[in-house]
C-alpha positions in Angstrom: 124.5 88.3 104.8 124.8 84.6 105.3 122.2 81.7 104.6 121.5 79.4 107.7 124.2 77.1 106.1 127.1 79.6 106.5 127.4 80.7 103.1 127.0 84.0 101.5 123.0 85.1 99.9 123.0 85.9 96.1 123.7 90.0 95.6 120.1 89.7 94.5 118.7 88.9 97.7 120.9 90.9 99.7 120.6 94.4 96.7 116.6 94.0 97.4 116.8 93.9 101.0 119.0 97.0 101.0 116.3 98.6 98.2 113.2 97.7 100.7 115.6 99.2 104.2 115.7 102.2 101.9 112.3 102.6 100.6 111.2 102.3 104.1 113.8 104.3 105.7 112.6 107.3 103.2 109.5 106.6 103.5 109.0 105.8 99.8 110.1 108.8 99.0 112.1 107.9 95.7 114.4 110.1 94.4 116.1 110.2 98.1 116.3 106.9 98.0 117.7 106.7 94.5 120.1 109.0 95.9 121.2 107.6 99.2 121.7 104.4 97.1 124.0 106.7 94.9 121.7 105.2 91.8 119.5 107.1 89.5 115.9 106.7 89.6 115.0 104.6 86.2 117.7 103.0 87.7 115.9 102.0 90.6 112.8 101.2 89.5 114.0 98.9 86.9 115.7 97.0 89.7 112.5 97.2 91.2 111.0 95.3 88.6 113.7 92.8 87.8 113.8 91.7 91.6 109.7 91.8 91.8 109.8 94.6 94.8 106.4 96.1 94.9 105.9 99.5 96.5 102.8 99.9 96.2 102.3 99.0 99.5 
């Protein structure tokens, strides 16, 4: 939650980490992680795409 200097990460950085825990934690499957993240789907993967996660992978 906090960069090495104390202060709090951007919501961008900490939202993709939370969207990659996810992914992995359901094992890419994406509509329960859509879910779980109380998000729909296109919402998901357009943050996907705006924060440059690749699941591909």
């Amino acid at each position: 939650m906090y960069t090495s200097d104390g202060h709090l990460r951007p919501l961008d950085e900490v939202e993709a980490d939370i969207i990659r825990l996810a992914i992995g934690h359901y094992r890419g499957r994406m509509s329960e992680v859509a879910r779980r993240l109380g998000i729909g789907r296109s919402t998901l993967y357009r943050k996907l795409g705006e924060l440059g996660i690749d699941t591909a992978a």
